[in-house]
ZADO-1210 file (C-alpha; in nm, 4 decimals, padded with zeros to 6 digits):
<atoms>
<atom x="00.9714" y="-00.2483" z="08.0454" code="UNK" pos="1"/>
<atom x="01.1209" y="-00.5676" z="07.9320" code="UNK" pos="2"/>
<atom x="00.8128" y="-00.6474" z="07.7561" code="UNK" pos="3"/>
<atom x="00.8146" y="-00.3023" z="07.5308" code="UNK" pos="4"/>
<atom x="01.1959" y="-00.4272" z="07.4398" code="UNK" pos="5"/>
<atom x="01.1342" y="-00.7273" z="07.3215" code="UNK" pos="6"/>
<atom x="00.8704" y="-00.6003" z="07.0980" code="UNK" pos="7"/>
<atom x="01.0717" y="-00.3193" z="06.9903" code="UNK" pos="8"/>
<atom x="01.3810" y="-00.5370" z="06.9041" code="UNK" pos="9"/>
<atom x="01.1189" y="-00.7688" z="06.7444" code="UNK" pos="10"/>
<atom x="00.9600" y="-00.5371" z="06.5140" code="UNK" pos="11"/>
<atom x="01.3054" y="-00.3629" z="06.3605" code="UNK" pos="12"/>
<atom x="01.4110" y="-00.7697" z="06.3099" code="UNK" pos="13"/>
<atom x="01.0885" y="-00.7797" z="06.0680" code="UNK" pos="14"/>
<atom x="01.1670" y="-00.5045" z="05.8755" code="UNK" pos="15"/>
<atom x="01.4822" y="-00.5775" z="05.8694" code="UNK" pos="16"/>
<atom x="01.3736" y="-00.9078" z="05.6989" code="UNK" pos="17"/>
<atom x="01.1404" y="-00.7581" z="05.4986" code="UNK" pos="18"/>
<atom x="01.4467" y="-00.4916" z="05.3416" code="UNK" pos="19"/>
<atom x="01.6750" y="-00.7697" z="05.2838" code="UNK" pos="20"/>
<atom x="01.5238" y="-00.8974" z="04.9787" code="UNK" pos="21"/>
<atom x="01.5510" y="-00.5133" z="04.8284" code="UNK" pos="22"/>
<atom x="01.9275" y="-00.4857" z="04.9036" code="UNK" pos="23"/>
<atom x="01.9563" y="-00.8041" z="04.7407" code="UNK" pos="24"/>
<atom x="01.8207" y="-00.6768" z="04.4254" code="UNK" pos="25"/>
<atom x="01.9727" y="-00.3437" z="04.4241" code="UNK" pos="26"/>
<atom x="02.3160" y="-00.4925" z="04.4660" code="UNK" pos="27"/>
<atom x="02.3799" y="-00.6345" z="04.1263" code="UNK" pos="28"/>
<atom x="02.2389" y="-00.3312" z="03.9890" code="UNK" pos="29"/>
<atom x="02.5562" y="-00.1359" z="04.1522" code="UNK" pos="30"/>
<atom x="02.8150" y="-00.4045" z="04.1139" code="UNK" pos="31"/>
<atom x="02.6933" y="-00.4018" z="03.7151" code="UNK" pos="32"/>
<atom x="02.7114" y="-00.0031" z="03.7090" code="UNK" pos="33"/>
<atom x="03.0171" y="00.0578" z="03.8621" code="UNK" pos="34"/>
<atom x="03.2403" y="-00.2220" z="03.6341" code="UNK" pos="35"/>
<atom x="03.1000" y="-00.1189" z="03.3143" code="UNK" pos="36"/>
<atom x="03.0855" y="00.1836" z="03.0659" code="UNK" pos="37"/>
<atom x="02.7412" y="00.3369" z="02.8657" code="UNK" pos="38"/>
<atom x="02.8111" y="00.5504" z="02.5682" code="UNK" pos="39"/>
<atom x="02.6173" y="00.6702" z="02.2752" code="UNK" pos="40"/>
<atom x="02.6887" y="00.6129" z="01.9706" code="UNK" pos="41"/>
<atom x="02.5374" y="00.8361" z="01.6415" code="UNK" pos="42"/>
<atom x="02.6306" y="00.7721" z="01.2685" code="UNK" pos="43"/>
<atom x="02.5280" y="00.9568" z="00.9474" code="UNK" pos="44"/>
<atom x="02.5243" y="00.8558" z="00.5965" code="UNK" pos="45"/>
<atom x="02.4160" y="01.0807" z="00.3160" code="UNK" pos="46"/>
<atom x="02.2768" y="01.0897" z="-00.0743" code="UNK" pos="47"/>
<atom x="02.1223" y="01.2629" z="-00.2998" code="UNK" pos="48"/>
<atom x="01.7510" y="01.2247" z="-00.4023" code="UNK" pos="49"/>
<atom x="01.6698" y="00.9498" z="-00.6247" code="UNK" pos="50"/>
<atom x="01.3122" y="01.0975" z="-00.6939" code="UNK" pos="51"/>
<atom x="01.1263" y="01.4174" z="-00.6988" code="UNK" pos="52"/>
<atom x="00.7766" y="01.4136" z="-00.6617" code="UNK" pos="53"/>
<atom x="00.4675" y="01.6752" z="-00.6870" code="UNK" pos="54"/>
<atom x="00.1117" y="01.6891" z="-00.6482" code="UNK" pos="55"/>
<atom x="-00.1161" y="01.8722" z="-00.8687" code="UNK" pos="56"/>
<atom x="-00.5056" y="01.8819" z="-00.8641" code="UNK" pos="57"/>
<atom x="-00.7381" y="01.9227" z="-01.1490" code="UNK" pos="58"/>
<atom x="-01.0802" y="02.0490" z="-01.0801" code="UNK" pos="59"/>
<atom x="-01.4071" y="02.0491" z="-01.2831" code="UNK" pos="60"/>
<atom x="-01.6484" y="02.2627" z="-01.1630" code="UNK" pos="61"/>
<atom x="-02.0109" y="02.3661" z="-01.2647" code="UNK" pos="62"/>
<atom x="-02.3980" y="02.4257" z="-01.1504" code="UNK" pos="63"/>
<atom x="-02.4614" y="02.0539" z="-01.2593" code="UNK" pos="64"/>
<atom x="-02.3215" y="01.7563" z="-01.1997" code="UNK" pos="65"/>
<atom x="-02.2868" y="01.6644" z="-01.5204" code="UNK" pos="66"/>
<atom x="-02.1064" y="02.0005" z="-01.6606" code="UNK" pos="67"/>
<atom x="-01.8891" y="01.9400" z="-01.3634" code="UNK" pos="68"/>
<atom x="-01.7733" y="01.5676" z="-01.4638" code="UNK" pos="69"/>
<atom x="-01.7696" y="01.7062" z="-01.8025" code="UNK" pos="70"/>
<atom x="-01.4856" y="02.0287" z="-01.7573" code="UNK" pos="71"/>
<atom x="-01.3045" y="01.7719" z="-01.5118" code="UNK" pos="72"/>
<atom x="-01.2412" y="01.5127" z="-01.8010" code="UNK" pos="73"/>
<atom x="-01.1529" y="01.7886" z="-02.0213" code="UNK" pos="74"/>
<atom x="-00.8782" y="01.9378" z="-01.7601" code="UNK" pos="75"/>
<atom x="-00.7667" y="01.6163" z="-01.7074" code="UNK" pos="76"/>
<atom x="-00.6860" y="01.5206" z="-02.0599" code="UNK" pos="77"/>
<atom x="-00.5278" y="01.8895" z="-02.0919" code="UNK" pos="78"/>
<atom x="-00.3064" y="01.8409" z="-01.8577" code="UNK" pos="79"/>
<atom x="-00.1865" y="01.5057" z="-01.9477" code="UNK" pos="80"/>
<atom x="-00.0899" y="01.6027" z="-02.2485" code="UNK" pos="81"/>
<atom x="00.1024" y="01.8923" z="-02.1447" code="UNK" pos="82"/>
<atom x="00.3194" y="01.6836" z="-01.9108" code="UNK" pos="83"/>
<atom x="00.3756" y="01.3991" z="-02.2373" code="UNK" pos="84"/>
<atom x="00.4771" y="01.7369" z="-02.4306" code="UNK" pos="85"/>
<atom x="00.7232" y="01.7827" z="-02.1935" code="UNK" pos="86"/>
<atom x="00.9290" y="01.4447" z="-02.2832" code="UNK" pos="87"/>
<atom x="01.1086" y="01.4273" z="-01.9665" code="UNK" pos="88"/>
<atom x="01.2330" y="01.0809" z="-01.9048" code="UNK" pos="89"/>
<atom x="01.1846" y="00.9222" z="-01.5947" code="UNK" pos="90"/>
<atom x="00.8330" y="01.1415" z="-01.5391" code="UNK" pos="91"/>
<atom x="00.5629" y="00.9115" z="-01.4584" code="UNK" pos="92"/>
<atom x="00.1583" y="01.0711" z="-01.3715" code="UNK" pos="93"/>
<atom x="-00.0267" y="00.8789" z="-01.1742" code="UNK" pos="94"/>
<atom x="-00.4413" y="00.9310" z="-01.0104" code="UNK" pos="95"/>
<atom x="-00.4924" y="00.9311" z="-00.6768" code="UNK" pos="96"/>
<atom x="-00.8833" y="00.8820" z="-00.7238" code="UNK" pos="97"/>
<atom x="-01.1740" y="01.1259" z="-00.7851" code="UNK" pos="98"/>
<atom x="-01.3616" y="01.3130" z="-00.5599" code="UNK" pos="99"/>
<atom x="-01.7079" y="01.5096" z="-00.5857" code="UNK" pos="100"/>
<atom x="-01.8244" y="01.7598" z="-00.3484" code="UNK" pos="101"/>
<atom x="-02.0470" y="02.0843" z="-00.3535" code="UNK" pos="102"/>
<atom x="-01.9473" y="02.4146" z="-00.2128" code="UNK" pos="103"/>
<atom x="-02.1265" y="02.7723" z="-00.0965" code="UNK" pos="104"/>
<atom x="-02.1903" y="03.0017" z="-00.3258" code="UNK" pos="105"/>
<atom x="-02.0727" y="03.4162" z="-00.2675" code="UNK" pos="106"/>
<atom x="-02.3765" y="03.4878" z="-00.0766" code="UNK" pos="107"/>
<atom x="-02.4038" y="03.1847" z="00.1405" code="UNK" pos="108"/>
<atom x="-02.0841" y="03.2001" z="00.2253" code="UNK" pos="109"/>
<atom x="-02.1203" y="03.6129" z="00.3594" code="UNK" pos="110"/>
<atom x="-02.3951" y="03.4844" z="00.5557" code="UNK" pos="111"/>
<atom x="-02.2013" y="03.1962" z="00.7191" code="UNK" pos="112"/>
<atom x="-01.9752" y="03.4170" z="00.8405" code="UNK" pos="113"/>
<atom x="-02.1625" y="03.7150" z="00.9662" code="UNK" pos="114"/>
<atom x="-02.3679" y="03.4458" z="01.1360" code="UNK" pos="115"/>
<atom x="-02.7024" y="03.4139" z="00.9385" code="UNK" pos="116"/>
<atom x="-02.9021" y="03.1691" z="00.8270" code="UNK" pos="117"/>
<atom x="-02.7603" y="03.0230" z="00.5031" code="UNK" pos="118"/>
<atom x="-03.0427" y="02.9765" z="00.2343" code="UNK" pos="119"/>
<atom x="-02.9916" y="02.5888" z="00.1022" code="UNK" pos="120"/>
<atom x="-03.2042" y="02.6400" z="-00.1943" code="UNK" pos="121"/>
<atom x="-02.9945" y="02.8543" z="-00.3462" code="UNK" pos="122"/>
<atom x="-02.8051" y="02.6579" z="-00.6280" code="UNK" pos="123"/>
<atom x="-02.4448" y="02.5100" z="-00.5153" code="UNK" pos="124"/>
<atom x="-02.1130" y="02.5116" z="-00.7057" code="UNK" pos="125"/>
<atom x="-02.1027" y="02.1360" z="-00.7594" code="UNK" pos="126"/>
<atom x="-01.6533" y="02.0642" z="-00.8284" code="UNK" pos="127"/>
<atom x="-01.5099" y="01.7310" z="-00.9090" code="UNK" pos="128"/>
<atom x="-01.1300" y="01.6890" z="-00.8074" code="UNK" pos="129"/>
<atom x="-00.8118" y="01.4432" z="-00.8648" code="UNK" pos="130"/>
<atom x="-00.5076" y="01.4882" z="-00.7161" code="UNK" pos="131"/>
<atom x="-00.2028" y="01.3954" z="-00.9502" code="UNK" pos="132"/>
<atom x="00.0880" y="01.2846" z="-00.8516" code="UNK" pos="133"/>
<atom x="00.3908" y="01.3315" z="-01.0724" code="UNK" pos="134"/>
<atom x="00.6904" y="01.1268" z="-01.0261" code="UNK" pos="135"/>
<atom x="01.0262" y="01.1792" z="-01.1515" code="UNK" pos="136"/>
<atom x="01.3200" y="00.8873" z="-01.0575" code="UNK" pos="137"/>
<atom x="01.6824" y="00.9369" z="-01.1737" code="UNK" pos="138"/>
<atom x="01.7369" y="01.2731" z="-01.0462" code="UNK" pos="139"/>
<atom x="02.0576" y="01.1805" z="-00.8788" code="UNK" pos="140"/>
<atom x="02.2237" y="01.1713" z="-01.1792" code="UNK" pos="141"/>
<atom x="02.1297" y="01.5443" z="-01.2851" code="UNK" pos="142"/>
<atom x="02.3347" y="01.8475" z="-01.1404" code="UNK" pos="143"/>
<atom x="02.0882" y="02.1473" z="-00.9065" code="UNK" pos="144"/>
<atom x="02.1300" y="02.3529" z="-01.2318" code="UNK" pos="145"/>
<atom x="01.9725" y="02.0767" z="-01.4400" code="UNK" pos="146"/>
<atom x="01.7279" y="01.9213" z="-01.1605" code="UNK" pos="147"/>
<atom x="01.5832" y="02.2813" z="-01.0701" code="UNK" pos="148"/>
<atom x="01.5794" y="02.4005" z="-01.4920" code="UNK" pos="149"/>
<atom x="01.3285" y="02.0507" z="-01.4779" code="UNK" pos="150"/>
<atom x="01.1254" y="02.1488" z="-01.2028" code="UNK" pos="151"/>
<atom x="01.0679" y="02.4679" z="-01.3632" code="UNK" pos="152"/>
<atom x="00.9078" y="02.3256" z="-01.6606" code="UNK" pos="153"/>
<atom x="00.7438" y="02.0754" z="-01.5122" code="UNK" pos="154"/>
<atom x="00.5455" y="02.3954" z="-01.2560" code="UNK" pos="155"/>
<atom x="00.4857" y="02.5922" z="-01.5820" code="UNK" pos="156"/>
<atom x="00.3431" y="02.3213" z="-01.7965" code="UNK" pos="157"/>
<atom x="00.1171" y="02.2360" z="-01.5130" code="UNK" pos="158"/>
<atom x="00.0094" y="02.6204" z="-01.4609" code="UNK" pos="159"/>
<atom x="-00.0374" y="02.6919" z="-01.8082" code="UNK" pos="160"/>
<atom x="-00.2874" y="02.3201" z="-01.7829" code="UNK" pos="161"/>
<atom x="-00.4688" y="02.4893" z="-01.4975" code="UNK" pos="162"/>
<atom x="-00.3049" y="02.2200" z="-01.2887" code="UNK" pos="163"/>
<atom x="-00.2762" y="02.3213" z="-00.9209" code="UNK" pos="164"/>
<atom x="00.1126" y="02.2366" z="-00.8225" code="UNK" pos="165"/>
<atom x="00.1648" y="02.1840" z="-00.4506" code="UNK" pos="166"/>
<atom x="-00.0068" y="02.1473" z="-00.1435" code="UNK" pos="167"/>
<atom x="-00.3806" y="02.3617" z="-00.1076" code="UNK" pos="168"/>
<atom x="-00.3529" y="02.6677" z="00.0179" code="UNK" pos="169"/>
<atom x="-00.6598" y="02.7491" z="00.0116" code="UNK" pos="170"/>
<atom x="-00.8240" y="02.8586" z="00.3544" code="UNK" pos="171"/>
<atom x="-01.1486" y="02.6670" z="00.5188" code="UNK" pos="172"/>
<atom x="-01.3137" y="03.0096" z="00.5441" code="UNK" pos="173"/>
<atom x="-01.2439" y="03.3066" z="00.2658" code="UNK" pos="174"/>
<atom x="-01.1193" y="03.5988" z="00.4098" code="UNK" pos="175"/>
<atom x="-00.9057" y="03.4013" z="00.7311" code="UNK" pos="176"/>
<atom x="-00.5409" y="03.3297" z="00.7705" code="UNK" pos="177"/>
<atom x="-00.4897" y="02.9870" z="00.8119" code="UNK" pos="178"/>
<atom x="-00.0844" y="02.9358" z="00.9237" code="UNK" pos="179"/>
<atom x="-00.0537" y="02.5763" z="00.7948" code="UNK" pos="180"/>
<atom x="-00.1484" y="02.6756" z="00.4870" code="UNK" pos="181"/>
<atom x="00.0609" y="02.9769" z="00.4555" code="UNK" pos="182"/>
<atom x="00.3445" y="02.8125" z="00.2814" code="UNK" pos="183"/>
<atom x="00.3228" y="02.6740" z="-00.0174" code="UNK" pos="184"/>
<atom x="00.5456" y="02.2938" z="-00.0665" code="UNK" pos="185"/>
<atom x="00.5976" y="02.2237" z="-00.4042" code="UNK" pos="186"/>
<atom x="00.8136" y="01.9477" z="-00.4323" code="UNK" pos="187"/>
<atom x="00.9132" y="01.6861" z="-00.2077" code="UNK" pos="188"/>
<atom x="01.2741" y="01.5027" z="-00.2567" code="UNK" pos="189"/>
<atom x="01.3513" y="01.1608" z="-00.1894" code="UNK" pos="190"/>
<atom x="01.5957" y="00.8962" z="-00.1732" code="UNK" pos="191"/>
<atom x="01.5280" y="00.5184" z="-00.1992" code="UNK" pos="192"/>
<atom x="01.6597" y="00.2241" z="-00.0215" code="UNK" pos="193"/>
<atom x="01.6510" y="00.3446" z="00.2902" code="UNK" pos="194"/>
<atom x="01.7312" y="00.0560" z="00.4669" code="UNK" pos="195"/>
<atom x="02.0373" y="-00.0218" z="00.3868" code="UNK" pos="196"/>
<atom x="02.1360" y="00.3020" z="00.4229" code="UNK" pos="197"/>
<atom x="02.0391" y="00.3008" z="00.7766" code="UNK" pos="198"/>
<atom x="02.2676" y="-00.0228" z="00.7884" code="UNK" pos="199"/>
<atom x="02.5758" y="00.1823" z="00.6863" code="UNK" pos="200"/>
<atom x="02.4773" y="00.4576" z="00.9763" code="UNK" pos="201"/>
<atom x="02.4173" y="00.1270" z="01.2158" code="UNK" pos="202"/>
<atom x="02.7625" y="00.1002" z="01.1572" code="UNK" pos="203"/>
<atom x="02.9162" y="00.3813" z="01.2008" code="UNK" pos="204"/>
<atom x="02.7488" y="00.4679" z="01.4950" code="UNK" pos="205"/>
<atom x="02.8755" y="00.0943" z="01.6787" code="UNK" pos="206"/>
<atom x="03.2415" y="00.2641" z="01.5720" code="UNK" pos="207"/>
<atom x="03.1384" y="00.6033" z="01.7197" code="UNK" pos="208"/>
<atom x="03.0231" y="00.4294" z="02.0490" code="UNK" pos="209"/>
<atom x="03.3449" y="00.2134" z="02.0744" code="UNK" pos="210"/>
<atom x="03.5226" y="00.5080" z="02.0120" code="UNK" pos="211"/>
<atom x="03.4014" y="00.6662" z="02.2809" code="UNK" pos="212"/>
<atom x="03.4091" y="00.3657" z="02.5497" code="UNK" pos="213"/>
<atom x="03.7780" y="00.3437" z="02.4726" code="UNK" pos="214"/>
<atom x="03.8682" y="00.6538" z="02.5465" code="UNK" pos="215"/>
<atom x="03.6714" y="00.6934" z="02.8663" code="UNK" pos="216"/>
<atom x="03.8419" y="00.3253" z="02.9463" code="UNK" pos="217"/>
<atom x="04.1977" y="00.4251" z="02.8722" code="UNK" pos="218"/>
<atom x="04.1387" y="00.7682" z="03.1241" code="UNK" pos="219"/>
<atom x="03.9575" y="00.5649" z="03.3865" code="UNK" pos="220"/>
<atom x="04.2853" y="00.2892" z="03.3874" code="UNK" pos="221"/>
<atom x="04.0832" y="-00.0205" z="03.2212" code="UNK" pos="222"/>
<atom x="04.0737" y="-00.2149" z="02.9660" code="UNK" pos="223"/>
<atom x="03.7573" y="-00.1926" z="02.7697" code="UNK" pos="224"/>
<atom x="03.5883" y="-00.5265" z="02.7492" code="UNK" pos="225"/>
<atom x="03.2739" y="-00.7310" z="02.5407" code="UNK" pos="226"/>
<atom x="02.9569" y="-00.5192" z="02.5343" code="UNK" pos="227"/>
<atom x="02.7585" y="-00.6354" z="02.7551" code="UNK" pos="228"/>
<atom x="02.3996" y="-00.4725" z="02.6002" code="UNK" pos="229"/>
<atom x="02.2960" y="-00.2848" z="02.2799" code="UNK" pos="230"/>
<atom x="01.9993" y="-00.0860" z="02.2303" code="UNK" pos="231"/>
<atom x="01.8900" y="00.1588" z="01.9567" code="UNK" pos="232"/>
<atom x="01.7634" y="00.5027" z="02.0569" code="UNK" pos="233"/>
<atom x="01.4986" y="00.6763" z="01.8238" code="UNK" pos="234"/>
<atom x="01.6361" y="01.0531" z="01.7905" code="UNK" pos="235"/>
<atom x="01.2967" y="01.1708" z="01.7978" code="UNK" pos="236"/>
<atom x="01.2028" y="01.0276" z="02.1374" code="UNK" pos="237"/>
<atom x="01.0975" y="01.2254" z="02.4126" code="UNK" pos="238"/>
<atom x="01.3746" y="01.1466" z="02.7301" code="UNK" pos="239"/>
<atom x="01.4147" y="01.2808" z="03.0856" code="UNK" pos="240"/>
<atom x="01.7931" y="01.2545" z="03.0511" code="UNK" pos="241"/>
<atom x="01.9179" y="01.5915" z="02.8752" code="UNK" pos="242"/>
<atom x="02.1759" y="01.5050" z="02.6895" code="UNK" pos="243"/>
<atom x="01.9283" y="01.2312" z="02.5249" code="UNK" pos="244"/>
<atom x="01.7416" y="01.5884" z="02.4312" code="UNK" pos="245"/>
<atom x="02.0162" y="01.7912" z="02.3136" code="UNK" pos="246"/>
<atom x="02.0931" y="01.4601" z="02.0805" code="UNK" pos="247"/>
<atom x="01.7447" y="01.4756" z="01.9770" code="UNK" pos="248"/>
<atom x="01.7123" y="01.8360" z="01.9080" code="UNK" pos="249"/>
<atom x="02.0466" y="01.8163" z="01.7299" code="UNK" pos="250"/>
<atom x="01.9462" y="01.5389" z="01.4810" code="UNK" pos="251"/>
<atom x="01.5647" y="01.6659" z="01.4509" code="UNK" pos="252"/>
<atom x="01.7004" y="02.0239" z="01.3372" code="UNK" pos="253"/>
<atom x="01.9193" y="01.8741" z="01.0588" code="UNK" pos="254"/>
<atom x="01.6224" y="01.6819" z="00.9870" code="UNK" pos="255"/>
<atom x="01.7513" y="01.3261" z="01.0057" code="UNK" pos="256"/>
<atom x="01.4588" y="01.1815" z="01.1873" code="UNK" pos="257"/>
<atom x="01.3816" y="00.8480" z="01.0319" code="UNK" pos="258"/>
<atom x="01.0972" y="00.6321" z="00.9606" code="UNK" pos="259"/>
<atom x="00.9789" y="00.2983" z="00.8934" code="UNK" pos="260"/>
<atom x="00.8844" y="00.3432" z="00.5275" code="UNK" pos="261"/>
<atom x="01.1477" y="00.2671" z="00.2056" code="UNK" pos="262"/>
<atom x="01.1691" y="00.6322" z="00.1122" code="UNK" pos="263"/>
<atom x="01.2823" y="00.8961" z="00.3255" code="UNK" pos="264"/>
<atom x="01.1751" y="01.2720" z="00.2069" code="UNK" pos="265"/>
<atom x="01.3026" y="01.6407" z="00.2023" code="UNK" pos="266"/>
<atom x="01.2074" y="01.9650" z="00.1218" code="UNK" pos="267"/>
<atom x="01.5425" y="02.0980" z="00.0327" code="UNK" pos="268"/>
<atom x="01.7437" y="02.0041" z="-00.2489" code="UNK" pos="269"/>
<atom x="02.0761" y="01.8793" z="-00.0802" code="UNK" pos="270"/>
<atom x="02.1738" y="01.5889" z="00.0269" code="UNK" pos="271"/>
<atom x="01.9327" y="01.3504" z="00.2649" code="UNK" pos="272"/>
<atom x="02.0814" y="01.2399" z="00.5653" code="UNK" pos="273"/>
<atom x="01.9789" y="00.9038" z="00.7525" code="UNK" pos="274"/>
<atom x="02.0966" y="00.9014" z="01.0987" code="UNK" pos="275"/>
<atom x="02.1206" y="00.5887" z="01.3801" code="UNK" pos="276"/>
<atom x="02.1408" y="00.6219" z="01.7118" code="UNK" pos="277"/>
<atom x="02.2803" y="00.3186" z="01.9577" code="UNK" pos="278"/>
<atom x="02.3271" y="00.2936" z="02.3420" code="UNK" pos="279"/>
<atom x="02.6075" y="00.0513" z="02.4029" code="UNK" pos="280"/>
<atom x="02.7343" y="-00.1100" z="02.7560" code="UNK" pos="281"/>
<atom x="03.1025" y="-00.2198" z="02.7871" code="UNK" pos="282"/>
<atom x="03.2179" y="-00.4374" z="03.0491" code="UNK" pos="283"/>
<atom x="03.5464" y="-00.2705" z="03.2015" code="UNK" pos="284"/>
<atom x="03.8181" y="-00.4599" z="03.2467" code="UNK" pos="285"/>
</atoms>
């Protein structure tokens, strides 16, 4: 009997040893929890676009290669010249590159997609493509009367060019629905040096979260004290923690998700929001 207490009393001193080394860890954690404050802090700065831009694709189509290249040159030149009619300072045209590809005809394409055999000898459409990309910078300075009354012209003259403005809509497969190409984006609106105007938000978010930490000090009887760690929080991050995910949802539905690149875009004429998020620890005094 005295044998099964000693190794009883010796094996709960082991892990008892083994434990020790845990506690010690987990006790700074505490001690660091319990005297200090964690807010978040979110700020929001605002413009208006700097630059409108669209896409528009010219396409040259024919049995032959060559008739193809041909009608492509000729649309191109068309449409360039419509766009220069326009005089619109500040609207710049620039070529994304060429493309040349060949496409089913009426009948193949009936047989693809009642499941037949699709003849290949048959002749093929034979298209060559460019995708424009018009430019206009300066916008900020025109009202929504005058920005849209531009737009407007800009559409036409391009429609009246046989210029395709906006994204393709057209579906893989004639005859389907296709949901991502249902809508139809036109024009894209952007503002420009976006980096310092995520400095300004920076700012106003490290006011926010000080804000915040003194009133939760001045209710808990402390004195707030030096942060003790800083941390940005992307908006668009998936989180565990819900109120990280209402913050989230919040910023993504007002559309202030921002990214790396020196232009930030909209779809909607209004006013572009860039957004910063911050986690900030106080020490409590």
């Amino acid at each position: 009997m005295c044998g099964k207490l000693l190794l009883s009393q010796s094996r709960s001193l082991f892990l008892l040893a083994l434990a020790l080394p845990c506690f010690a860890q987990l006790s700074p954690v505490a001690a660091e929890g319990e005297t200090g404050i964690t807010v978040v802090g979110t700020g929001i700065v605002e413009q208006k676009p700097t630059v409108v831009e669209m896409t528009g694709l010219v396409i040259g189509q024919g049995q032959l290669a060559g008739d193809a290249v041909t009608k492509y040159h000729g649309n191109r030149r068309r449409a360039e010249d419509a766009f220069k009619n326009l005089k619109i300072p500040g609207l710049v045209i620039q070529g994304d590159g060429m493309s040349l590809y060949s496409s089913l005809n009426a009948s193949q394409m009936q047989a693809m997609m009642r499941g037949m055999a699709v003849n290949n000898t048959q002749s093929q459409e034979l298209s060559v493509s460019e995708t424009l990309k018009l430019r206009l910078t300066g916008v900020d300075k025109l009202s929504s009367e005058e920005l849209l009354e531009m737009i407007v012209r800009i559409v036409d003259a391009g429609k009246d060019a046989g210029v395709v403005i906006g994204n393709d809509t057209t579906p893989m497969v004639p005859g389907t629905y296709n949901a991502s190409k249902a809508r139809n984006t036109m024009v894209a609106f952007k503002i420009q040096n976006v980096e310092d105007l995520k400095n300004k938000a920076y700012a106003k978010a490290l006011e926010d979260a000080r804000s915040q930490a003194e009133a939760l000090a001045k209710l808990a009887g402390g004195k707030l004290g030096k942060v003790v760690a800083i941390n940005t929080v992307d908006p668009n991050q998936k989180s565990s923690d819900s109120s990280s995910q209402m913050l989230a949802q919040y910023l993504a539905v007002l559309g202030m998700g921002v990214g790396q690149s020196e232009e930030q875009s909209s779809a909607l004429m209004k006013a572009i929001p860039v957004s910063a998020v911050v986690r900030v620890t106080y020490a409590l005094e």
